[in-house]
SEPA-291811 format. One line per field, with one value per residue (C-alpha): residue number from 0; residue in three letters; x, y, z. Coordinates in steps of 0.2 Angstrom, whole numbers, plus 5000, padded with zeros to 4 digits. Layout:
seq (NUM_...)
type (ALA_...)
u (X_...)
v (Y_...)
w (Z_...)
//
This chain:
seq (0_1_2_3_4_5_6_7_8_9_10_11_12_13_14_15_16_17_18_19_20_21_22_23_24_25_26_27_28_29_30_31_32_33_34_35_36_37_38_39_40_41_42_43_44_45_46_47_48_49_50_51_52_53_54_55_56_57_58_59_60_61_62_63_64_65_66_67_68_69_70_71_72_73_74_75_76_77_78_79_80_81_82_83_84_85_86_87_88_89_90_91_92_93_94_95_96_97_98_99_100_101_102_103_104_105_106_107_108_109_110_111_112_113_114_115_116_117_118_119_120_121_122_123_124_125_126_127_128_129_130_131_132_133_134_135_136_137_138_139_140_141_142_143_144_145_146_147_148_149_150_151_152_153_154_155_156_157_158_159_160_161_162_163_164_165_166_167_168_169_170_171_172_173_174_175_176_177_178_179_180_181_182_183_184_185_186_187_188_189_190_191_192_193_194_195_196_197_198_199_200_201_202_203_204_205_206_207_208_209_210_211_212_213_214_215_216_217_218_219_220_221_222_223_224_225_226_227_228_229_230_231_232_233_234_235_236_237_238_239_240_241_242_243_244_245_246_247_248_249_250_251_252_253_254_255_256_257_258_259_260_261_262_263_264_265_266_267_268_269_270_271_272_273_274_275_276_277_278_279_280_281_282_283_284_285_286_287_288_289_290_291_292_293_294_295_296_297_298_299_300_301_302_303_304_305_306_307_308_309_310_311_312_313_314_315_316_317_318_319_320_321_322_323_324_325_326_327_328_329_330_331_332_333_334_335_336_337_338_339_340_341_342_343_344_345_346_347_348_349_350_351_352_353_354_355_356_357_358_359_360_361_362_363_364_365_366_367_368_369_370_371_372_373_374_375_376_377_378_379_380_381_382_383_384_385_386_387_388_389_390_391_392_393_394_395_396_397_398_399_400_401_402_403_404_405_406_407_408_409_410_411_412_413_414_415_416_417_418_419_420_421_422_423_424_425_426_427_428_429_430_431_432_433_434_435_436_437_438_439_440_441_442_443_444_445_446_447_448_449_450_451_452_453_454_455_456_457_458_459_460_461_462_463_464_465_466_467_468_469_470_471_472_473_474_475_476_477_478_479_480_481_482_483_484_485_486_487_488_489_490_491_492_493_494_495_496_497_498_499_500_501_502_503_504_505_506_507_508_509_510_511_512_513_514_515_516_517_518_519_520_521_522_523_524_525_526_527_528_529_530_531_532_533_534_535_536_537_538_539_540_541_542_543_544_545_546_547_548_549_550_551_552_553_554_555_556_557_558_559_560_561_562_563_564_565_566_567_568_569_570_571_572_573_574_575_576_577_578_579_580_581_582_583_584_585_586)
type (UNK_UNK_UNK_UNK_UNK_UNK_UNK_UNK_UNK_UNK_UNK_UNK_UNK_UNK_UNK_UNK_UNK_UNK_UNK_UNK_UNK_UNK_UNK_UNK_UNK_UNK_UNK_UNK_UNK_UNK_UNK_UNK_UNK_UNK_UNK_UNK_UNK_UNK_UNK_UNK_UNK_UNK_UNK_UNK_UNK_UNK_UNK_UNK_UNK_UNK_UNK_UNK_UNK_UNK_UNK_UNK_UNK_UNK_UNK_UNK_UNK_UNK_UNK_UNK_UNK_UNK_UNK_UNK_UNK_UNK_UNK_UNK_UNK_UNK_UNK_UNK_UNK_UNK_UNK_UNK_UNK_UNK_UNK_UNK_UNK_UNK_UNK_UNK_UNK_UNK_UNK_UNK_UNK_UNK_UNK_UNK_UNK_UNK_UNK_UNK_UNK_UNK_UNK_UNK_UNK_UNK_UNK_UNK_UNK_UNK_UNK_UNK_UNK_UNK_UNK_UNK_UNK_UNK_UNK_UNK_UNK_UNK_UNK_UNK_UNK_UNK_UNK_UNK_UNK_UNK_UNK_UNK_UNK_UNK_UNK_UNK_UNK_UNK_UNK_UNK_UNK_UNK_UNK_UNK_UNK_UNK_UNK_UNK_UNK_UNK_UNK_UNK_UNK_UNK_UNK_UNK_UNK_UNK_UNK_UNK_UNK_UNK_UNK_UNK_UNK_UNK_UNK_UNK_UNK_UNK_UNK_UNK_UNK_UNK_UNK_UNK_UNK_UNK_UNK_UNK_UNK_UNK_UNK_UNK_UNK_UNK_UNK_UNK_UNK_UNK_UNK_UNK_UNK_UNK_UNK_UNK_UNK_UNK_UNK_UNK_UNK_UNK_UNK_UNK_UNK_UNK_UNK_UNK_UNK_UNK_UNK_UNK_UNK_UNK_UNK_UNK_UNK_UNK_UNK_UNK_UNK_UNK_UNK_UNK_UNK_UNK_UNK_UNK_UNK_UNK_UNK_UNK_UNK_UNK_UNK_UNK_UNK_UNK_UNK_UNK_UNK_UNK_UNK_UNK_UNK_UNK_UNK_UNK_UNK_UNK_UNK_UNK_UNK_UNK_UNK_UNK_UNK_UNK_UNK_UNK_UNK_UNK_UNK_UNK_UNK_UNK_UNK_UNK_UNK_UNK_UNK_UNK_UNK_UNK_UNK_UNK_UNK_UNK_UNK_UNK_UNK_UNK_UNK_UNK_UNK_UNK_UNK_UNK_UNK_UNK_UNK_UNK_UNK_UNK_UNK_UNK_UNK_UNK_UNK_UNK_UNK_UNK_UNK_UNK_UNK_UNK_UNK_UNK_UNK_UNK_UNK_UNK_UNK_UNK_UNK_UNK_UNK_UNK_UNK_UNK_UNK_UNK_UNK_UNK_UNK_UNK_UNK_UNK_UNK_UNK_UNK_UNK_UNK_UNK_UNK_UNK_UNK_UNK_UNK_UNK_UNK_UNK_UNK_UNK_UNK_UNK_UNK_UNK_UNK_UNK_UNK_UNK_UNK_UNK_UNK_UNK_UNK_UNK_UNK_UNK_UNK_UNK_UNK_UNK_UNK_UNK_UNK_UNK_UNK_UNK_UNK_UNK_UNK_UNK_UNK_UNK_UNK_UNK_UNK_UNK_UNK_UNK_UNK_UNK_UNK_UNK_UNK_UNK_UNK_UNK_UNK_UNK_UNK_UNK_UNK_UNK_UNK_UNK_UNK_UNK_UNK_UNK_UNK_UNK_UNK_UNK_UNK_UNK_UNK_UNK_UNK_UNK_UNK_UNK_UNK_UNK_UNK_UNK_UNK_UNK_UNK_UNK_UNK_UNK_UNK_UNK_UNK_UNK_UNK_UNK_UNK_UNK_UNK_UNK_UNK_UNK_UNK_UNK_UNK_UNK_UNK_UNK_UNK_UNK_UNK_UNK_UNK_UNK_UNK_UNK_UNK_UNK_UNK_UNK_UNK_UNK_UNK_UNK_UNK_UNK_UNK_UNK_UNK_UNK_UNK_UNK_UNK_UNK_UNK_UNK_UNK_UNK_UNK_UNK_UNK_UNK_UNK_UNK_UNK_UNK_UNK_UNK_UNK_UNK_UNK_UNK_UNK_UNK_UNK_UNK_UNK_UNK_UNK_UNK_UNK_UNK_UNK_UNK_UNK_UNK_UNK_UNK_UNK_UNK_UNK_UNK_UNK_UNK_UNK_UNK_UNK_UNK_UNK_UNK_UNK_UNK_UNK_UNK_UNK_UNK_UNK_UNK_UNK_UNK_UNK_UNK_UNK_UNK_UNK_UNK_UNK_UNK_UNK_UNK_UNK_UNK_UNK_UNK_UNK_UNK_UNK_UNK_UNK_UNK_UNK_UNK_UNK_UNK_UNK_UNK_UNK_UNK_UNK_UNK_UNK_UNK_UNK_UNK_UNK_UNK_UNK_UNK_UNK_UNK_UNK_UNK_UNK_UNK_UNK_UNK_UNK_UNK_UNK_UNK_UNK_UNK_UNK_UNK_UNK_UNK_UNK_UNK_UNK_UNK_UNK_UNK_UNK)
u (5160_5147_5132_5121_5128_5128_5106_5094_5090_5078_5062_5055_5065_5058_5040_5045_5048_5035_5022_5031_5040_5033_5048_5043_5060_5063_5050_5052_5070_5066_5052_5066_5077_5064_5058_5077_5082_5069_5070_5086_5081_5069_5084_5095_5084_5078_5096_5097_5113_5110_5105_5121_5132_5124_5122_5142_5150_5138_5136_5116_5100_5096_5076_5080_5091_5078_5080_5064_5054_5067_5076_5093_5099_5096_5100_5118_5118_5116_5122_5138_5142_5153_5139_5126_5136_5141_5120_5114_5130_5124_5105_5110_5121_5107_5094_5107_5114_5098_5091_5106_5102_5089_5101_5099_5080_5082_5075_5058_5066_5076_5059_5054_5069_5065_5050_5054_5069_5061_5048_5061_5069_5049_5047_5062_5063_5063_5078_5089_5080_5080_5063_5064_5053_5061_5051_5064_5058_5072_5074_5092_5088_5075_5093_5100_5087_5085_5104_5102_5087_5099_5111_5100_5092_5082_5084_5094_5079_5068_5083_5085_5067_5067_5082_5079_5059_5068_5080_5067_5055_5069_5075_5056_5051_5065_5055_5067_5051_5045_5060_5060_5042_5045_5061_5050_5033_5041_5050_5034_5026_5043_5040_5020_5029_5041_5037_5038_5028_5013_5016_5033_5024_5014_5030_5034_5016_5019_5035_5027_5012_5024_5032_5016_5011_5028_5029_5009_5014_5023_5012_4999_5013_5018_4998_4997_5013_5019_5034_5055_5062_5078_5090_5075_5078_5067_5067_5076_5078_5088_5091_5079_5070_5057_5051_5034_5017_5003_4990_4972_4960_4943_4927_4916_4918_4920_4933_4943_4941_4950_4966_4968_4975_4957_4948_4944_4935_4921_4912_4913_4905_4892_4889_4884_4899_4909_4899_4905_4909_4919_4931_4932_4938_4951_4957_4960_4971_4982_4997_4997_5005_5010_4996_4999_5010_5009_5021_5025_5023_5038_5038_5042_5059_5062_5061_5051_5039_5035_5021_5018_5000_5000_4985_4977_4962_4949_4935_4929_4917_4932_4943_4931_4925_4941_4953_4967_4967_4968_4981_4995_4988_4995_5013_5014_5012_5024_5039_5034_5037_5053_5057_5054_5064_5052_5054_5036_5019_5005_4988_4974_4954_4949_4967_4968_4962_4969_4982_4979_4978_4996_5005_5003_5009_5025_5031_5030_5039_5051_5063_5052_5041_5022_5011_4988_4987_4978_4989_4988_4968_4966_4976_4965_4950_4958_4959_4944_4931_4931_4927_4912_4905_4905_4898_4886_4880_4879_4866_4854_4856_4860_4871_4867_4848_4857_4857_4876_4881_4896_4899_4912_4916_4924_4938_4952_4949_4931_4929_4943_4928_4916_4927_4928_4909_4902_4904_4895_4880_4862_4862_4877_4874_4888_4886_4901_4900_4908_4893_4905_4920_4908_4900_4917_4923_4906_4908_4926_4918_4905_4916_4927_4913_4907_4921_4921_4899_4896_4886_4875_4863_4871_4865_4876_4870_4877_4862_4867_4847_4850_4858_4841_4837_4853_4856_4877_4884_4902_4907_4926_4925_4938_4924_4926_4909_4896_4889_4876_4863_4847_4836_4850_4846_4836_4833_4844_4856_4875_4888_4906_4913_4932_4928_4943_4934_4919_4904_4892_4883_4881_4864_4863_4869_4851_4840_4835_4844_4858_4877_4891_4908_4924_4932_4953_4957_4973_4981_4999_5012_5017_5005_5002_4996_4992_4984_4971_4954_4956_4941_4946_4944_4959_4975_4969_4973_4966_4976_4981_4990_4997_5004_5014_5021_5027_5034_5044_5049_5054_5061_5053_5046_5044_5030_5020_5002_5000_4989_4974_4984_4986_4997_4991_5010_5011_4995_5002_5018_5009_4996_5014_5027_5013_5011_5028_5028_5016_5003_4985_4969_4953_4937)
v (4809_4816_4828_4813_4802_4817_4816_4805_4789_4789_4794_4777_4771_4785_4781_4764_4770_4780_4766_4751_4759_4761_4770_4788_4796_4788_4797_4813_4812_4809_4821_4833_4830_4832_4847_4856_4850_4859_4875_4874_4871_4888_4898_4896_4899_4914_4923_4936_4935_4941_4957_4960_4956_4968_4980_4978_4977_4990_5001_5003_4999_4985_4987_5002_4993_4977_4964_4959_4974_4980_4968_4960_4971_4986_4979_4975_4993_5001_4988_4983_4961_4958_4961_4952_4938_4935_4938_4925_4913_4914_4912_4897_4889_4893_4883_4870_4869_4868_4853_4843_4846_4831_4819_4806_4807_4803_4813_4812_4822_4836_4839_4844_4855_4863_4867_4877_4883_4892_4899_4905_4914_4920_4926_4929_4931_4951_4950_4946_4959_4973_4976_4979_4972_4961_4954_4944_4930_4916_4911_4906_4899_4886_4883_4877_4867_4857_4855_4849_4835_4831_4824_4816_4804_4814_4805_4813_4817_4824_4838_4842_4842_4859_4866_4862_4868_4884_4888_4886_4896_4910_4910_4912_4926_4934_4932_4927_4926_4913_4901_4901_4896_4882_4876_4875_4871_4856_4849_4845_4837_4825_4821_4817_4804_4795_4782_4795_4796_4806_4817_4821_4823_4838_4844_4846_4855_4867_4873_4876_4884_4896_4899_4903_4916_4924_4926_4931_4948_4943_4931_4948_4956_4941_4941_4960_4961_4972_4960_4966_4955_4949_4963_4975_4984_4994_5015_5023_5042_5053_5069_5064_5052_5056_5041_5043_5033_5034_5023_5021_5009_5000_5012_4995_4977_4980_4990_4976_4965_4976_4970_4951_4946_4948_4943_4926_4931_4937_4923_4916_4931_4930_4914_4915_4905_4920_4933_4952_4950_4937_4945_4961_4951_4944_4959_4967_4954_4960_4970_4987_4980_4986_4986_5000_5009_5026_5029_5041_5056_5069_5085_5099_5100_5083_5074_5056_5053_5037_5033_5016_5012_5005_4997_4989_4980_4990_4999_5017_5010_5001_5014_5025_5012_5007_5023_5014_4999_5012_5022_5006_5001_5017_5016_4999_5008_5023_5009_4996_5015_5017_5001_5001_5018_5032_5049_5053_5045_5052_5048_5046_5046_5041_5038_5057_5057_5044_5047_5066_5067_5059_5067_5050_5043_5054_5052_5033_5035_5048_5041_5045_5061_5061_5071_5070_5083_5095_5111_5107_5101_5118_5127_5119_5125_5144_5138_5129_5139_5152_5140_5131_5151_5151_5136_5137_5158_5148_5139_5153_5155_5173_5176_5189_5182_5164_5158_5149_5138_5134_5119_5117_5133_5135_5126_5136_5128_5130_5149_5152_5148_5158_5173_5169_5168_5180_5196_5187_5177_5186_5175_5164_5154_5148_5130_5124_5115_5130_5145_5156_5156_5155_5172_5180_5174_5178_5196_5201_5194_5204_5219_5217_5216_5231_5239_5235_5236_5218_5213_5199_5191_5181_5167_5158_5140_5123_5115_5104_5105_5125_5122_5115_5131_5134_5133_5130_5122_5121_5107_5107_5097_5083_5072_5055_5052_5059_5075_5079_5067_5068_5077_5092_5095_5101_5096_5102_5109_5110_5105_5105_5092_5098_5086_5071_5059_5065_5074_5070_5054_5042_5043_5063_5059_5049_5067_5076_5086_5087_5090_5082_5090_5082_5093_5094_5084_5087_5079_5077_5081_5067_5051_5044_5025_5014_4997_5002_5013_5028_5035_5050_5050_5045_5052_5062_5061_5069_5085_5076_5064_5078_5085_5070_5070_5087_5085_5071_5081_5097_5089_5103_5095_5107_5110_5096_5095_5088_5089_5100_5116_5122_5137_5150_5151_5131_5131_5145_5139_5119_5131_5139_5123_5114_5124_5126_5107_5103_5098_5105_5107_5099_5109)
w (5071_5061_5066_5063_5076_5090_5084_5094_5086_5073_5074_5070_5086_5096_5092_5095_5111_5117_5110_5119_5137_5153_5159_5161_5162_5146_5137_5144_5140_5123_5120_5126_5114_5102_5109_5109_5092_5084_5094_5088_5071_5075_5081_5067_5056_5066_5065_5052_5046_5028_5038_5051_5033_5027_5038_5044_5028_5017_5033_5026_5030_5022_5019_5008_4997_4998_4982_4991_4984_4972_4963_4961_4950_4961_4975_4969_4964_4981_4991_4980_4977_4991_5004_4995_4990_5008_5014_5003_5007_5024_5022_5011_5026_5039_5030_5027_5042_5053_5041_5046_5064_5058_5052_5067_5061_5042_5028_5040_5054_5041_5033_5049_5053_5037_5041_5058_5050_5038_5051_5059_5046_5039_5059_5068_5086_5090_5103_5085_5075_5089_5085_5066_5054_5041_5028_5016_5006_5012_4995_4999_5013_5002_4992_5006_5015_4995_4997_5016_5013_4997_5009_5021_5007_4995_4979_4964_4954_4967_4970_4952_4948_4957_4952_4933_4936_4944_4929_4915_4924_4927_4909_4902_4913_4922_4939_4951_4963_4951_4951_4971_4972_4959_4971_4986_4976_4965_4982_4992_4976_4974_4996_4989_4979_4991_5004_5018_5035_5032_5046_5035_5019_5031_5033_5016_5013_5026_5019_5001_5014_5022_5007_4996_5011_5008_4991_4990_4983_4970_4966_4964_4958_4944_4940_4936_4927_4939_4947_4943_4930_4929_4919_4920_4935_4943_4943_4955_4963_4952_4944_4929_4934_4954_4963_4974_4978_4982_4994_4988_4993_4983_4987_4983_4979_4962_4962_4976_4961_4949_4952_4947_4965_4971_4954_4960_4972_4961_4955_4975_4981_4967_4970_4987_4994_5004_5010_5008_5029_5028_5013_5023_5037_5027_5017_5035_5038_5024_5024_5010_4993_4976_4963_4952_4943_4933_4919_4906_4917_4909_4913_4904_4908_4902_4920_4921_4936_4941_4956_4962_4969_4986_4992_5007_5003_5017_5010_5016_5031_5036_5036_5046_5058_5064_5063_5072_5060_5046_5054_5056_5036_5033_5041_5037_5018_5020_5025_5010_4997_5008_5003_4985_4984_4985_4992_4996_5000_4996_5006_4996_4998_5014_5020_5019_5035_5045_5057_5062_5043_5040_5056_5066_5049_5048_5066_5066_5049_5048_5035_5020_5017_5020_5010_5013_4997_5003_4999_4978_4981_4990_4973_4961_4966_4962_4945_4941_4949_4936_4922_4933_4936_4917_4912_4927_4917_4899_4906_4906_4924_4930_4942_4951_4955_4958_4975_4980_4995_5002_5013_5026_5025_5041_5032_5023_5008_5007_5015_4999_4986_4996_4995_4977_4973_4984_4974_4958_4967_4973_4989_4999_5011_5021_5030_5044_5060_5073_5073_5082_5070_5055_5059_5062_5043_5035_5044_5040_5022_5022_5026_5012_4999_5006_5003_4985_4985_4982_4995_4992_5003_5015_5027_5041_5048_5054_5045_5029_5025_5019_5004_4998_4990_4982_4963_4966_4978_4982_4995_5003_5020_5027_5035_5031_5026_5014_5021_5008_5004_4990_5004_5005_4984_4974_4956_4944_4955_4951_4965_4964_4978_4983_4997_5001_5001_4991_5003_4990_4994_4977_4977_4972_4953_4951_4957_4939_4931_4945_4941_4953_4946_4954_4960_4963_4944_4934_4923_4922_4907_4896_4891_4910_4906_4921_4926_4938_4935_4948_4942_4938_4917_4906_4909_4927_4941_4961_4964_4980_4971_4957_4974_4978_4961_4960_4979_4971_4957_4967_4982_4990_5004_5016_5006_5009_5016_5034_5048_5045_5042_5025_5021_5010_5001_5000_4989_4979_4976_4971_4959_4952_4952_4943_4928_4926_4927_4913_4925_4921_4930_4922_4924)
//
């Protein structure tokens, strides 16, 4: 007795049936049927073998060692043949197995067992997964469902179409990802072409639907040149070589389509024919993804560095408007760099911020180390505001008569550049939102200049609108928006924006004669190439992310920047570790 004969009859009898009886029970009873054979189909498919095989024989977890994210070759490294034989022999029984649970229904009824087969395996129950996210790609399960709807009828040709498509397309560029999608993506056009129900040849286009969701990011990966190929395996954590990345986002549209995943949406937008709404709707929907990579990052010691770019596709208004939203991007990106091998994420720009600035990030993540920057950002300033005073004198400007202004300086980082400044200006004037602790610091300033006879004028305010006298201004706040707009300045100003994300609005650059410097640049040792602009100049990178790096490199990571706390010997050990690194602050 075969599985086919313990099946229904076929589905041609069953429609038969429910056109042509009167007999109710008859039609329930066979909708039943229906019903349970594919929740079967669902179940088996929803069972993560691959996992418990993995898990039992290898004893570890098997999202760190992911050929998903990392390849073949690196996944037979840490998880050993054995287990990952025995994980993919299973997927590959699963997809066959459930596509037999059809064979009572024909070729007709196995596409459809495929179909919820493979939804199973994309979207397993949680009870089988005890609540952990599994994100594989089911390629061998797609093996076994071509190997299932072989032996239900699926002509000869239509079975080694795919395969043969799959080889050649494996052989000429090493992307395994590749050669699944032409198995899947070459079987539903061979169903196009048989004498098939069309609700069957739906089937077969969900599958390649399903499939084309799943494999989305190494589609974006395979477009940017970015995805493993086979026999190049991907770089992991070791005594020579650090493993980090970092999460960025677009700051406008243009910079969304950068990255060739999003490229085609250009002309739509331009055209008119998807509004900017509508895309941010859909790029909210999408999880964080490799984009970027920087390479050639060696220190002086000889080690390599290398930082993947992890994205989710929210600009900065959505970051800000929807601070829980931002905060699960973010998690969702510190387990996609667990999964590709990192030690460290580092948040960038507006993700800085989310979270309790990365300590919301860190609990819901604890496996890998979380880092917002702000220790190095805070170091570099030491080092670059010297030069700016310099460059600001050559201008014919002289100190001493030169009114400065300091914004956010109830922070650490900011009331650190007032204390810098103070003894060389005429006039300071220090801007924060807490007038009670701001007159304490600009006291305990004021008796320490005293002390040395350097005592300039000093005003204390919470309103942004007093820096419009000043000639310098230094800006060092955590808000998430611009805090200083064209009103605030006045012509031919300089300002230096330590801010993360910037507190200089856009729209300052186009006043006369005014100077927005960046501040918190550095550029790392060796010939750092990379495919995205950060806009940070060739070969630089935000101090921020320069911290990431060197936390990577140093392993020190009880170092690392989190919450809004910043602790004086963490920045001086960043300002130290990077020069010894080779890392250097640009002014």
């Amino acid at each position: 007795m075969t599985l086919a004969t313990l099946a229904p009859p076929s589905v041609h009898l069953v429609f038969d049936v429910w056109r042509s009886t009167h007999d109710l029970r008859q039609v329930e009873y066979l909708s039943a049927v229906v019903i349970a054979f594919g929740i079967l189909a669902y179940l088996m498919g929803s069972l993560p073998l691959g996992y418990w095989a993995i898990r039992r024989l290898s004893r570890q977890e098997p999202r760190w060692a992911s050929a998903y994210n990392l390849g073949l070759e690196n996944a037979l490294k840490q998880l050993g043949v054995a287990p990952l034989l025995l994980a993919s022999s299973l997927d590959f029984l699963k997809g066959l197995i459930a596509v037999l649970l059809g064979g009572g229904w024909g070729l007709e009824g196995g596409l459809v067992m495929a179909v919820l087969a493979y939804l199973g395996h994309l979207y397993p129950l949680p009870v089988f997964t005890s609540g952990t996210t599994l994100r594989g790609r089911g390629g061998f399960v797609l093996l076994g469902i071509l190997a299932g709807l072989s032996l239900m009828g699926l002509p000869y040709w239509a079975t080694l179409l795919p395969l043969t498509a799959a080889l050649i397309a494996l052989a000429a560029t090493g992307w395994m990802s590749l050669a699944g999608l032409c198995v899947v993506g070459l079987l539903a056009l061979s169903v196009l072409g048989l004498g098939v129900a069309s609700w069957a040849k739906l089937a077969a286009l969900g599958l390649l639907g399903l499939a084309l969701w799943r494999y989305k990011e190494n589609i974006g990966r395979m477009l940017e040149g970015t995805e493993p190929r086979l026999g190049q395996p991907l770089p992991l954590p070791s005594e020579k070589q650090a493993v980090c990345a970092f999460m960025i986002h677009p700051l406008t549209l243009e910079d969304l389509f950068q990255t060739p995943r999003f490229r085609w949406f250009k002309p739509l937008v331009d055209r008119g024919w998807v509004s900017p709404k509508l895309l941010e709707r859909f790029t909210a929907l999408i999880r964080p993804m490799k984009n970027g990579e920087l390479r050639g990052i060696r220190t002086t010691d000889g080690r390599e560095i290398r930082c993947y770019l992890i994205s989710a596709p929210l600009l900065p208004h959505q970051i800000t408007s929807n601070p829980e939203l931002a905060t699960q991007k973010a998690v969702q990106a510190a387990r996609l760099a667990k999964e590709l091998g990192c030690t460290v994420l580092g948040l960038g720009a507006f993700w800085s911020v989310v979270g309790e600035k990365g300590k919301r990030v860190q609990e819901a993540v604890p496996e890998i180390e979380i880092t917002n920057g702000g220790a190095y950002t805070a170091g570099t300033v030491k080092a670059a505001i010297p030069g700016i005073i310099a460059h600001f004198s050559q201008t014919g400007h002289e100190l001493s008569q030169t009114t400065a202004a300091v914004v956010g300086a109830n922070g650490v980082v900011a009331f650190g550049i007032a204390r810098q400044i103070a003894p060389l200006v005429g006039k300071l004037i220090l801007v924060g939102r807490n007038m009670e602790r701001l007159e304490k610091s600009a006291d305990s300033l004021r008796k320490n200049l005293e002390r040395k006879g350097q005592v300039p004028e000093m005003v204390v305010t919470t309103d942004i609108s007093a820096i419009k006298e000043a000639d310098l201004i230094f800006s060092a706040t955590s808000d998430p928006q611009a805090v200083i707009f064209p009103e605030h300045i006045k012509p031919g100003a300089w300002i230096y924006d330590e801010g993360v994300p910037p507190d200089v609005h856009p729209d300052v650059k186009k006043l006369p004669g005014v100077r927005v410097i960046p501040g918190g640049v550095v550029r790392p040792p060796g010939a750092m190439t990379g495919n995205l602009n950060l806009h940070f100049g060739q070969e630089a990178v935000p101090a921020c992310l320069a911290e990431t790096m060197i936390l990577a490199a140093e392993g020190a990571f009880e170092r690392k920047s989190l919450g809004g706390e910043t602790k004086s010997e963490n920045i001086q050990f960043f300002v130290e570790r990077a020069e010894a690194l080779g890392f250097k602050v640009v002014d």
